[in-house]
PDB file of N, CA, C and O in Angstrom:
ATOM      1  N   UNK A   1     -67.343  12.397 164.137  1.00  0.00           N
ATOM      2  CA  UNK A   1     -67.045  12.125 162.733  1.00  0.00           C
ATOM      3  C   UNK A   1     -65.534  11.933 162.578  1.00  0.00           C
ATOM      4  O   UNK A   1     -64.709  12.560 163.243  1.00  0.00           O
ATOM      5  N   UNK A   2     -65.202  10.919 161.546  1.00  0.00           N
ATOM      6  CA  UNK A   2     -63.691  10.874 161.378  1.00  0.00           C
ATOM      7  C   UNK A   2     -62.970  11.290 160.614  1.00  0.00           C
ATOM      8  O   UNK A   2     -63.061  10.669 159.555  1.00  0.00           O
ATOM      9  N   UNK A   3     -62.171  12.157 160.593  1.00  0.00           N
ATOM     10  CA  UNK A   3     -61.275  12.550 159.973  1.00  0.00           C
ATOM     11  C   UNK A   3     -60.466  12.053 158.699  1.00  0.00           C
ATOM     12  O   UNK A   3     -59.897  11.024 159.064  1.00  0.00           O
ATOM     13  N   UNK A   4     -60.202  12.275 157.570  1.00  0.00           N
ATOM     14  CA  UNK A   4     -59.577  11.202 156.934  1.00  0.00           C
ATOM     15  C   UNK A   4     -58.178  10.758 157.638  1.00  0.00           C
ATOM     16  O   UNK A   4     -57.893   9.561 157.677  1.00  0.00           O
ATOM     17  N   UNK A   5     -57.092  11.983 158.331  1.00  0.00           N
ATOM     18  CA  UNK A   5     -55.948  11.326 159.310  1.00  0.00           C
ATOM     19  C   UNK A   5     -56.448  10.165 159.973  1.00  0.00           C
ATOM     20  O   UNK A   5     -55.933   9.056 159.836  1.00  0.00           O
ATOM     21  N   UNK A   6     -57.585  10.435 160.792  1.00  0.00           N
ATOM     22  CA  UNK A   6     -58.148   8.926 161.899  1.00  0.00           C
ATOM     23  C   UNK A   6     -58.140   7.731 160.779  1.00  0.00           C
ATOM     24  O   UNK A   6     -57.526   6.665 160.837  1.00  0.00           O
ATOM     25  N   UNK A   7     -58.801   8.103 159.982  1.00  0.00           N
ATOM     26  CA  UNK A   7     -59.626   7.068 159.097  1.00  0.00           C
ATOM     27  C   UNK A   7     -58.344   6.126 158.698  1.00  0.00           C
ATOM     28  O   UNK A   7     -58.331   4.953 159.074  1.00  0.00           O
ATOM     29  N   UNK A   8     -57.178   6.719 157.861  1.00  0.00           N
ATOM     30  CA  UNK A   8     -56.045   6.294 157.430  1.00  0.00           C
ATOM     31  C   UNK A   8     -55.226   5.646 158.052  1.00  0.00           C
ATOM     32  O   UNK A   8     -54.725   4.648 157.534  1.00  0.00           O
ATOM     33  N   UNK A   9     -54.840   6.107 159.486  1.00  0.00           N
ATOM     34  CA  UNK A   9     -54.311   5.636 160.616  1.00  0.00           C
ATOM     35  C   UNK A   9     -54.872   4.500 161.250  1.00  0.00           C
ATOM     36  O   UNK A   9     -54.034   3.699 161.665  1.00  0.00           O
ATOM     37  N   UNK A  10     -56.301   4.156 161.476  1.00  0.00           N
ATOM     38  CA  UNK A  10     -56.476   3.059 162.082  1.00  0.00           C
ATOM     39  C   UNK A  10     -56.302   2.183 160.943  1.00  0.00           C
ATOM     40  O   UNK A  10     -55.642   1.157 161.105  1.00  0.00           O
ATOM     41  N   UNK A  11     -56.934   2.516 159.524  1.00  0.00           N
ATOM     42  CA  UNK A  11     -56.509   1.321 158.504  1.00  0.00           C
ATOM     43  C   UNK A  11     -55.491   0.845 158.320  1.00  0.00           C
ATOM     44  O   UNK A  11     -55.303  -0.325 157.985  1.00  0.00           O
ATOM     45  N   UNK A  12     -54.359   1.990 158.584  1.00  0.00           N
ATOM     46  CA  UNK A  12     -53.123   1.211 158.491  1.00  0.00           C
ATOM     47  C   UNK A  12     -52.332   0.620 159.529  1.00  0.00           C
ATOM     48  O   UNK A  12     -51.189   0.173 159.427  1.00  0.00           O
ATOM     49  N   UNK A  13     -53.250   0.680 160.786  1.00  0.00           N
ATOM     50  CA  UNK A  13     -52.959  -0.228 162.206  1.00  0.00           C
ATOM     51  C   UNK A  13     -53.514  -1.457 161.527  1.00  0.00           C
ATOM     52  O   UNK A  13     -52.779  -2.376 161.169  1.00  0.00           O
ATOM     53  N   UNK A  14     -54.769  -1.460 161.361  1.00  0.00           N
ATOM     54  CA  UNK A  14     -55.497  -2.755 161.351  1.00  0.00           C
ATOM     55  C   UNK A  14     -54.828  -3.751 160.132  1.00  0.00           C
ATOM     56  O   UNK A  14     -54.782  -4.969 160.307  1.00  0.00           O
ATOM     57  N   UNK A  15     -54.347  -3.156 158.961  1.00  0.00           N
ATOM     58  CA  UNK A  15     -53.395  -4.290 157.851  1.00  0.00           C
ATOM     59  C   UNK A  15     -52.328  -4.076 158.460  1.00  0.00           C
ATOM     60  O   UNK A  15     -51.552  -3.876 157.525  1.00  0.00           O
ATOM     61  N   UNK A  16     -51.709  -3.972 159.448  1.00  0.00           N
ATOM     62  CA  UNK A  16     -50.119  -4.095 159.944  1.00  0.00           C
ATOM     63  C   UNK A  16     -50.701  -4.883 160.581  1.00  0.00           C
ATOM     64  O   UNK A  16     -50.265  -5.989 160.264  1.00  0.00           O
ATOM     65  N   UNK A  17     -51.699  -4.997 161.553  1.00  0.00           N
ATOM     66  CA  UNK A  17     -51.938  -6.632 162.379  1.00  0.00           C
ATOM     67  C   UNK A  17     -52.565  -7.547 161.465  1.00  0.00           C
ATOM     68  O   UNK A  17     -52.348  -8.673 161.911  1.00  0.00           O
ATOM     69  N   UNK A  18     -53.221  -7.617 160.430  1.00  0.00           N
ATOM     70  CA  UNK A  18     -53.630  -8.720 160.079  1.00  0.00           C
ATOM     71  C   UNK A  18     -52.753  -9.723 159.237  1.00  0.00           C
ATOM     72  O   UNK A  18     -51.863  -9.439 158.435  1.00  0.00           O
ATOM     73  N   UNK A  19     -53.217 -10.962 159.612  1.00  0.00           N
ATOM     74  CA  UNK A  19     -52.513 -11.628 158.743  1.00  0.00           C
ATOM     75  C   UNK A  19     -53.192 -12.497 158.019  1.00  0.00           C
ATOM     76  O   UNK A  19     -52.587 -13.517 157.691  1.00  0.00           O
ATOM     77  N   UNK A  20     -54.241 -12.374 157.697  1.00  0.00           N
ATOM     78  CA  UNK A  20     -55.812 -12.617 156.599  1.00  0.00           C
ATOM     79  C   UNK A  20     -55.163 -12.246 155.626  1.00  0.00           C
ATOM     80  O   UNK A  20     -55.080 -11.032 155.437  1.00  0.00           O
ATOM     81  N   UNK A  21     -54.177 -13.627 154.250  1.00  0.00           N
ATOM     82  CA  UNK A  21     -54.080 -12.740 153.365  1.00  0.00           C
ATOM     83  C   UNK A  21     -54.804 -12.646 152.484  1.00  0.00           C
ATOM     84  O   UNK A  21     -54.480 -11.927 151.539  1.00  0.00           O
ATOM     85  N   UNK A  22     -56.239 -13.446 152.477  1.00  0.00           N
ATOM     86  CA  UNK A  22     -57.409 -12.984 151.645  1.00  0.00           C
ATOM     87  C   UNK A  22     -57.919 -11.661 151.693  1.00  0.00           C
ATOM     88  O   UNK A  22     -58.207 -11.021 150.681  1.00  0.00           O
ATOM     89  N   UNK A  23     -58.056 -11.166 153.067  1.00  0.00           N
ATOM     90  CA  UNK A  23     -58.465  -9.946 153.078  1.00  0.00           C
ATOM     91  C   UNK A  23     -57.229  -9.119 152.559  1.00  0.00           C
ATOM     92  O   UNK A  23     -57.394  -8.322 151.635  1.00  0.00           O
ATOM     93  N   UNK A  24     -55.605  -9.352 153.321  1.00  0.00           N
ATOM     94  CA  UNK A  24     -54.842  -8.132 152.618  1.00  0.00           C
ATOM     95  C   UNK A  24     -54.834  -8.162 150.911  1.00  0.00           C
ATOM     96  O   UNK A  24     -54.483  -7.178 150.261  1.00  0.00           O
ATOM     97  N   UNK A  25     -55.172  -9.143 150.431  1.00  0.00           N
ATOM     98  CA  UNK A  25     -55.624  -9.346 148.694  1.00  0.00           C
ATOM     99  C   UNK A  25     -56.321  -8.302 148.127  1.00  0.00           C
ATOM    100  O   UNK A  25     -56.256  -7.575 147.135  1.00  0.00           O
ATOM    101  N   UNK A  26     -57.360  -8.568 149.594  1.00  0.00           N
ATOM    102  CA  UNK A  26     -58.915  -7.976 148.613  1.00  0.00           C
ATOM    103  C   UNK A  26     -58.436  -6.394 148.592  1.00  0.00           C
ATOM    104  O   UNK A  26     -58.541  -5.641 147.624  1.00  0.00           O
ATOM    105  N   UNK A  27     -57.887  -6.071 149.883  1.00  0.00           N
ATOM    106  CA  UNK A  27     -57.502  -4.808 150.013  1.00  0.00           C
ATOM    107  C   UNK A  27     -56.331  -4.276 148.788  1.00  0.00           C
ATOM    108  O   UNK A  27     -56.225  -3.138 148.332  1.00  0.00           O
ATOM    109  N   UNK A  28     -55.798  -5.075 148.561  1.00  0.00           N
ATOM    110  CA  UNK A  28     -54.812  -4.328 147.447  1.00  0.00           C
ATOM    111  C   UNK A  28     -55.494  -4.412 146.256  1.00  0.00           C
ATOM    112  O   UNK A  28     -55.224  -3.549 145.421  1.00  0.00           O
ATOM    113  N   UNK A  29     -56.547  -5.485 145.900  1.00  0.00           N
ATOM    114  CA  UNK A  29     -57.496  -5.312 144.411  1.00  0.00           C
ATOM    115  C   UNK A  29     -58.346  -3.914 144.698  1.00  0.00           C
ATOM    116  O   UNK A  29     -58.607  -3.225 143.712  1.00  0.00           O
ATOM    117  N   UNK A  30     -58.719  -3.536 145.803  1.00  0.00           N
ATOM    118  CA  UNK A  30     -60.007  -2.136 145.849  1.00  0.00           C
ATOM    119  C   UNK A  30     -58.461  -1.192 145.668  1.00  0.00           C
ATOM    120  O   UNK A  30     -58.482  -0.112 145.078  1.00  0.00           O
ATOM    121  N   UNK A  31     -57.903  -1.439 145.921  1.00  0.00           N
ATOM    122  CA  UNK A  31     -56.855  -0.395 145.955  1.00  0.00           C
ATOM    123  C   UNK A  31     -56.170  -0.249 144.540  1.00  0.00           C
ATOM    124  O   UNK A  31     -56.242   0.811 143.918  1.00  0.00           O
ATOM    125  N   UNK A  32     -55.618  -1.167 144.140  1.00  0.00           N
ATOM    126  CA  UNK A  32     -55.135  -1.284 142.256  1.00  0.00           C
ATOM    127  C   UNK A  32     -56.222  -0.566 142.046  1.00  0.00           C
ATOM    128  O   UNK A  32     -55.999   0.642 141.959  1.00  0.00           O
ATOM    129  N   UNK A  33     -57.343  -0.902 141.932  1.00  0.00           N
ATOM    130  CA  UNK A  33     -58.160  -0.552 141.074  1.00  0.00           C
ATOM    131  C   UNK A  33     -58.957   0.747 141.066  1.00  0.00           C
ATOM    132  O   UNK A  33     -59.551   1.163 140.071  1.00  0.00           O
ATOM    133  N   UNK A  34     -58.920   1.482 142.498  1.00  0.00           N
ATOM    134  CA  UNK A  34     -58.984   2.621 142.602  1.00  0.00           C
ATOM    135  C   UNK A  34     -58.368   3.864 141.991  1.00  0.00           C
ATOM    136  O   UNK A  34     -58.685   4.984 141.590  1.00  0.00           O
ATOM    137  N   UNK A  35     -56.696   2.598 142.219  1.00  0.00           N
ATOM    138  CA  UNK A  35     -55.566   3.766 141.416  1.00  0.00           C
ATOM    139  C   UNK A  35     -55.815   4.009 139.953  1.00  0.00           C
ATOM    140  O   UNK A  35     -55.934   5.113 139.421  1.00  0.00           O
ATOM    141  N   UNK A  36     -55.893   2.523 139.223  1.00  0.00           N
ATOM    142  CA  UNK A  36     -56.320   2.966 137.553  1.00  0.00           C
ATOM    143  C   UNK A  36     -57.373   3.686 137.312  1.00  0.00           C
ATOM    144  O   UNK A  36     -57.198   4.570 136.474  1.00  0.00           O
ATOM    145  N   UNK A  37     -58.686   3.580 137.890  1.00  0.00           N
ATOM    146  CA  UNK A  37     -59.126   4.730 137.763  1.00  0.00           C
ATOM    147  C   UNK A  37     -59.036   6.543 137.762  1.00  0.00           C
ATOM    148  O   UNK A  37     -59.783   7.375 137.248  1.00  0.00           O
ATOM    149  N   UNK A  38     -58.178   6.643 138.319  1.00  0.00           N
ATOM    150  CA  UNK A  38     -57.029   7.812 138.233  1.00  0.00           C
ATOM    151  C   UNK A  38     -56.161   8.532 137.806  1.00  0.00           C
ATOM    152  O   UNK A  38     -55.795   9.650 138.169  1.00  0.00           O
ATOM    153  N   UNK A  39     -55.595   7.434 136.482  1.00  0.00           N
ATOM    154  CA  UNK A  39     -55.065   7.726 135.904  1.00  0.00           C
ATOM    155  C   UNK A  39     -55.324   6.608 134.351  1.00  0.00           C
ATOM    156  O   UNK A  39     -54.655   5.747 133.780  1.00  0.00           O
ATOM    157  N   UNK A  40     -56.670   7.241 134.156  1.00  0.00           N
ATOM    158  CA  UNK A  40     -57.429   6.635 133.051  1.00  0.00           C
ATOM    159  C   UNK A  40     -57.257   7.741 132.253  1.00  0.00           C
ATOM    160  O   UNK A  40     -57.947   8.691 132.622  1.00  0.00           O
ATOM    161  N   UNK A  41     -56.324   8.017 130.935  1.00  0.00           N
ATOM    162  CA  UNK A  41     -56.194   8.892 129.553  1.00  0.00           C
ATOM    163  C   UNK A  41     -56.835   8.651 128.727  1.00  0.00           C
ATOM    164  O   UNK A  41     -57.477   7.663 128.370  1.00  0.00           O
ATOM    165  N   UNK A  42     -56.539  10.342 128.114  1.00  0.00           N
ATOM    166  CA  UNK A  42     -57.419  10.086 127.106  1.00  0.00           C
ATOM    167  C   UNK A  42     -56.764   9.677 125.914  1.00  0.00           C
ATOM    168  O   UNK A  42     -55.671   9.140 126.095  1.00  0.00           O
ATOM    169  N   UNK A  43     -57.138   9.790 124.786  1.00  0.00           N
ATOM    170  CA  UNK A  43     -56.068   9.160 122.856  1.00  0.00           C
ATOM    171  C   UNK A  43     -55.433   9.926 122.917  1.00  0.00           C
ATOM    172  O   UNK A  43     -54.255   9.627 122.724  1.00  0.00           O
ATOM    173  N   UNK A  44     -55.725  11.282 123.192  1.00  0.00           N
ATOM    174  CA  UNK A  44     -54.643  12.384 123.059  1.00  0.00           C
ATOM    175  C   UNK A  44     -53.215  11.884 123.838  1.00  0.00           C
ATOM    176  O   UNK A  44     -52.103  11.536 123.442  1.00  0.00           O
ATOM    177  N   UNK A  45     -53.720  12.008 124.874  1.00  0.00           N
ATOM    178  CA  UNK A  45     -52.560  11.832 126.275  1.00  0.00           C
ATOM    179  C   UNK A  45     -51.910   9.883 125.942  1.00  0.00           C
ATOM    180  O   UNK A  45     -50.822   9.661 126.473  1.00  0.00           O
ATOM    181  N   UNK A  46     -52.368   8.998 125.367  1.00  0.00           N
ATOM    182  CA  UNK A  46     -51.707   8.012 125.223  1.00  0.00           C
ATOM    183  C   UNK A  46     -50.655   7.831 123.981  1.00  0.00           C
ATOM    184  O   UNK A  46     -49.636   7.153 123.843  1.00  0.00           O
ATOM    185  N   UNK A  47     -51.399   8.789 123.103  1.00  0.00           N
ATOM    186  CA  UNK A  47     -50.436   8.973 121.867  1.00  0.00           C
ATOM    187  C   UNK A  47     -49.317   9.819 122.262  1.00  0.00           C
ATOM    188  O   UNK A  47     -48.256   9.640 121.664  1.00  0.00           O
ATOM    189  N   UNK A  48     -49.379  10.747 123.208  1.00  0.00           N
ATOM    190  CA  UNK A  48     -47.866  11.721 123.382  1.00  0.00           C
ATOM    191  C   UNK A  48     -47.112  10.670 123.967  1.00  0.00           C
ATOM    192  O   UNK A  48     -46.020  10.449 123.443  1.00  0.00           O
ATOM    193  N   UNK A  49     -47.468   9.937 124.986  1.00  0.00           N
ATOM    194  CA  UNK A  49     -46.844   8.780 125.451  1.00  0.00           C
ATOM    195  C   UNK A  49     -46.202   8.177 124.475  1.00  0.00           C
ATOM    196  O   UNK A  49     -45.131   8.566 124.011  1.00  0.00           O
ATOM    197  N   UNK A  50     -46.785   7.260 124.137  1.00  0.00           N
ATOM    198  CA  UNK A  50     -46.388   6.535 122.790  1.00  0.00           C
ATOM    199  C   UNK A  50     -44.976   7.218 121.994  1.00  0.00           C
ATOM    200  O   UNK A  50     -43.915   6.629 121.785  1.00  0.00           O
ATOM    201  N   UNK A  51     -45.290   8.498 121.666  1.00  0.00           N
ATOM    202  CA  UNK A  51     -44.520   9.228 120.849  1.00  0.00           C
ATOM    203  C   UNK A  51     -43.124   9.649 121.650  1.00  0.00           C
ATOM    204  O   UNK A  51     -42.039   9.617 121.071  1.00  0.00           O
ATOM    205  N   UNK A  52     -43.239   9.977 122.800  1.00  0.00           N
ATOM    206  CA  UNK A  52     -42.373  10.069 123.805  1.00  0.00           C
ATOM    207  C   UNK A  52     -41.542   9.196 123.838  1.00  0.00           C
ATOM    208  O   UNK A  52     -40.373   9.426 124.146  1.00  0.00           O
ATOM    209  N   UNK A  53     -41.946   8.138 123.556  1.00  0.00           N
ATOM    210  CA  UNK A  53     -41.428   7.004 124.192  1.00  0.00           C
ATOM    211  C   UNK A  53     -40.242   6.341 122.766  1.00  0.00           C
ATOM    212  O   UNK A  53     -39.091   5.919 122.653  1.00  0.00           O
ATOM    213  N   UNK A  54     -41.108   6.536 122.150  1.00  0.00           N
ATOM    214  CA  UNK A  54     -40.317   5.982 120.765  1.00  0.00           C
ATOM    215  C   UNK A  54     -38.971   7.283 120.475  1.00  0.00           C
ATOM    216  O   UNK A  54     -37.944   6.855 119.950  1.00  0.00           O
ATOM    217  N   UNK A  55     -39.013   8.370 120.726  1.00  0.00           N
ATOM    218  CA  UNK A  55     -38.337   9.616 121.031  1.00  0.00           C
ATOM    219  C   UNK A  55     -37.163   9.307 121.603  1.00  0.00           C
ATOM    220  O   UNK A  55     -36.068   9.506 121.075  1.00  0.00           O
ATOM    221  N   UNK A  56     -37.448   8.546 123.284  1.00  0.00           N
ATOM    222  CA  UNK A  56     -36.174   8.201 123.816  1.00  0.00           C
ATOM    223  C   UNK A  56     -35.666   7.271 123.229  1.00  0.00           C
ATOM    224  O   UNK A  56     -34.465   7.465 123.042  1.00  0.00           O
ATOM    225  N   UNK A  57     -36.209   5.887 122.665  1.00  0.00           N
ATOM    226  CA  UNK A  57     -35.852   4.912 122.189  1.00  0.00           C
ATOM    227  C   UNK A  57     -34.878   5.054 121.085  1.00  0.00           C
ATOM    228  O   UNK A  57     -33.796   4.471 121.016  1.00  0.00           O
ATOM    229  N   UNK A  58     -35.462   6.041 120.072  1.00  0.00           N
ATOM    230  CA  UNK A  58     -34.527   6.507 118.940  1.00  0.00           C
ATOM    231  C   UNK A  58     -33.328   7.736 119.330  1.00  0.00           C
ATOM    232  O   UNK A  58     -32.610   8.333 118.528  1.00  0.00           O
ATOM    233  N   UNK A  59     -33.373   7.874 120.678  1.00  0.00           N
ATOM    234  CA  UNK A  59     -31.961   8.958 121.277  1.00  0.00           C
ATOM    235  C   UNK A  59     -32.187  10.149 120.920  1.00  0.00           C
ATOM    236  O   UNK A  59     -31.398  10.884 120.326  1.00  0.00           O
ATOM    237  N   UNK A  60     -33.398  10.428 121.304  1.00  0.00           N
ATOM    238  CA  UNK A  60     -34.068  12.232 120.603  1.00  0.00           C
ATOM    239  C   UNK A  60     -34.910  12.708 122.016  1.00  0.00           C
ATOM    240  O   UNK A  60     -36.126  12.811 122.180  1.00  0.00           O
ATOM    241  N   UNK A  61     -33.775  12.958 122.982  1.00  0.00           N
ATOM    242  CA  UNK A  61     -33.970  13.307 124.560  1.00  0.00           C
ATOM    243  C   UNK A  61     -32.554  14.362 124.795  1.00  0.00           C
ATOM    244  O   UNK A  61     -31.515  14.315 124.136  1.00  0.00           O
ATOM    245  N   UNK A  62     -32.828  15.170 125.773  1.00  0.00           N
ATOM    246  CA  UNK A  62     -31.788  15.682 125.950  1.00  0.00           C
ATOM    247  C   UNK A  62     -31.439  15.647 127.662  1.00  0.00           C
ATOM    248  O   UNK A  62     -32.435  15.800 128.369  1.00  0.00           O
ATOM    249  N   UNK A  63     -30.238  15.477 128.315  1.00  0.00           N
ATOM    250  CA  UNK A  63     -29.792  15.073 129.762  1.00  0.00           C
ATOM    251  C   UNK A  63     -30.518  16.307 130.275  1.00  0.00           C
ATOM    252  O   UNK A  63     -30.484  17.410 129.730  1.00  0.00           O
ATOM    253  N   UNK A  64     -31.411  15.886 131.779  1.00  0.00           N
ATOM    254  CA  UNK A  64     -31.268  17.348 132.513  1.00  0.00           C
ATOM    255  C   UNK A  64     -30.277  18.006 132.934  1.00  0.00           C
ATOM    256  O   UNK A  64     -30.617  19.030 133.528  1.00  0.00           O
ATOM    257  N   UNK A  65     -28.799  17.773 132.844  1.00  0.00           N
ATOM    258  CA  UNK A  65     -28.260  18.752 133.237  1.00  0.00           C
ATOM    259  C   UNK A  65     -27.544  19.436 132.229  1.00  0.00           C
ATOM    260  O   UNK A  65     -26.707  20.296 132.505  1.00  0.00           O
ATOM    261  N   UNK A  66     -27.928  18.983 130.676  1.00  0.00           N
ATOM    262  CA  UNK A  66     -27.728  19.213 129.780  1.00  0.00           C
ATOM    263  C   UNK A  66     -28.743  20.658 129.562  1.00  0.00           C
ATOM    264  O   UNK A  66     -28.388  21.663 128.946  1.00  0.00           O
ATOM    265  N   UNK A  67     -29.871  20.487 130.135  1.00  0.00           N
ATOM    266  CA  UNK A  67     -30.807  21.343 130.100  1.00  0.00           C
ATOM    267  C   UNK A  67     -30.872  22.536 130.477  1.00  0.00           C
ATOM    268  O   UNK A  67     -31.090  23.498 129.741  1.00  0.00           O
ATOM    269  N   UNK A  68     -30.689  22.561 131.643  1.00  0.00           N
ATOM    270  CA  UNK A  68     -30.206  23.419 132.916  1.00  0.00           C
ATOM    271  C   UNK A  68     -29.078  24.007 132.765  1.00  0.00           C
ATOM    272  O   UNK A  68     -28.930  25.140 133.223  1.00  0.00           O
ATOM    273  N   UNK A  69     -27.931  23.278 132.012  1.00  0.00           N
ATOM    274  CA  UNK A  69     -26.870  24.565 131.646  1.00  0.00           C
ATOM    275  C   UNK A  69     -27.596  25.620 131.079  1.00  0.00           C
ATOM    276  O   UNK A  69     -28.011  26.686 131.534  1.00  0.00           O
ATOM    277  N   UNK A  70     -27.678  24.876 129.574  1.00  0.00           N
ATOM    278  CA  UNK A  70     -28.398  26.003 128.486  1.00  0.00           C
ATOM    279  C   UNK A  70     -29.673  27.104 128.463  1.00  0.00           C
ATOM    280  O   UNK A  70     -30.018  28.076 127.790  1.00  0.00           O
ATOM    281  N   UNK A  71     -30.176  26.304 129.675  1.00  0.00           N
ATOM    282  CA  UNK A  71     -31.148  27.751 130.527  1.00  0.00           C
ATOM    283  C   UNK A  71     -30.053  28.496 131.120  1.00  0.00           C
ATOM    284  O   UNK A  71     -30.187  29.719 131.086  1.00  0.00           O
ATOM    285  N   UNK A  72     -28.848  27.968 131.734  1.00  0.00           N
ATOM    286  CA  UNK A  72     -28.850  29.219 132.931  1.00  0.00           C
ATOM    287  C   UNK A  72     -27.931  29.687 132.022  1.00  0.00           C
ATOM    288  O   UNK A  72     -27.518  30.836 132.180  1.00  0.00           O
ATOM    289  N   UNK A  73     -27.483  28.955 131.002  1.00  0.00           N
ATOM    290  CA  UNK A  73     -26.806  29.933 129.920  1.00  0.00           C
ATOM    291  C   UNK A  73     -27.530  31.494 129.313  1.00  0.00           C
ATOM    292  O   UNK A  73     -26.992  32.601 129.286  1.00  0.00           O
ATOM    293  N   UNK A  74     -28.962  31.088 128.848  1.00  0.00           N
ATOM    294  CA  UNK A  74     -29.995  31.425 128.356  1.00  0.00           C
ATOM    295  C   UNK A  74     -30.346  32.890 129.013  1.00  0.00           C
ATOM    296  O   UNK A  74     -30.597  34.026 128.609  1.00  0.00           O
ATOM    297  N   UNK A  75     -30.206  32.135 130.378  1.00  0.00           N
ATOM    298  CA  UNK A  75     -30.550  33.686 131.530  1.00  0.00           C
ATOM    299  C   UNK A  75     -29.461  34.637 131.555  1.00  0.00           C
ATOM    300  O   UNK A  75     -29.729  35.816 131.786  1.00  0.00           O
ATOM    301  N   UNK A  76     -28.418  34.324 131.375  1.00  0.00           N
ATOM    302  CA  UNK A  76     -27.645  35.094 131.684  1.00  0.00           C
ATOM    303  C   UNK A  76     -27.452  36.261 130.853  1.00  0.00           C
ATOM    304  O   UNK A  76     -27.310  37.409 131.274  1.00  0.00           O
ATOM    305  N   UNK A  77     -27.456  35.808 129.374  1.00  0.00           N
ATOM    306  CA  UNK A  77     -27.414  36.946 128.234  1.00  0.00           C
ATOM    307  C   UNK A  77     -28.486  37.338 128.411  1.00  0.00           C
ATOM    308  O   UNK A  77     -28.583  37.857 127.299  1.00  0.00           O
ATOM    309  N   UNK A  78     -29.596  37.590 128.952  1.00  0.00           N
ATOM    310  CA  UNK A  78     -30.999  38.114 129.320  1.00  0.00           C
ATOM    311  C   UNK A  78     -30.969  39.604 130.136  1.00  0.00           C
ATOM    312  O   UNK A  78     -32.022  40.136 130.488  1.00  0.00           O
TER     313      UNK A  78
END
């Protein structure tokens, strides 16, 4: 039985030799499309996006190392 290491490894011998680029096609469409399935959200999770996004756009973000001071500020009086 094969391993997924084996499994991965010969696949990625066998598209380093081919030069079928119908097949390396087909292989990157099963593959796109594997990935969106994966990261298929829900309304909840597209609206924080959304909202996020308009957040940075309007300059209502703060720098990480802006962040990270004011924690280790935070800790210290602790």
């Amino acid at each position: 039985m094969d391993t997924t290491a084996q499994i991965k490894n010969d696949l990625i011998s066998r598209i380093k030799e081919s030069e079928d680029l119908t097949f390396l096609k087909a292989l990157q469409t099963i593959i796109d499309s594997s990935e969106k399935a994966l990261y298929q959200l829900s309304t909840g999770q597209e609206n924080s996006i959304s909202i996020g996004r308009a957040q940075i756009k309007n300059g209502q973000f703060s720098l990480n190392e802006k962040v990270i001071s004011e924690m280790k500020e935070w800790l210290e009086k602790k």
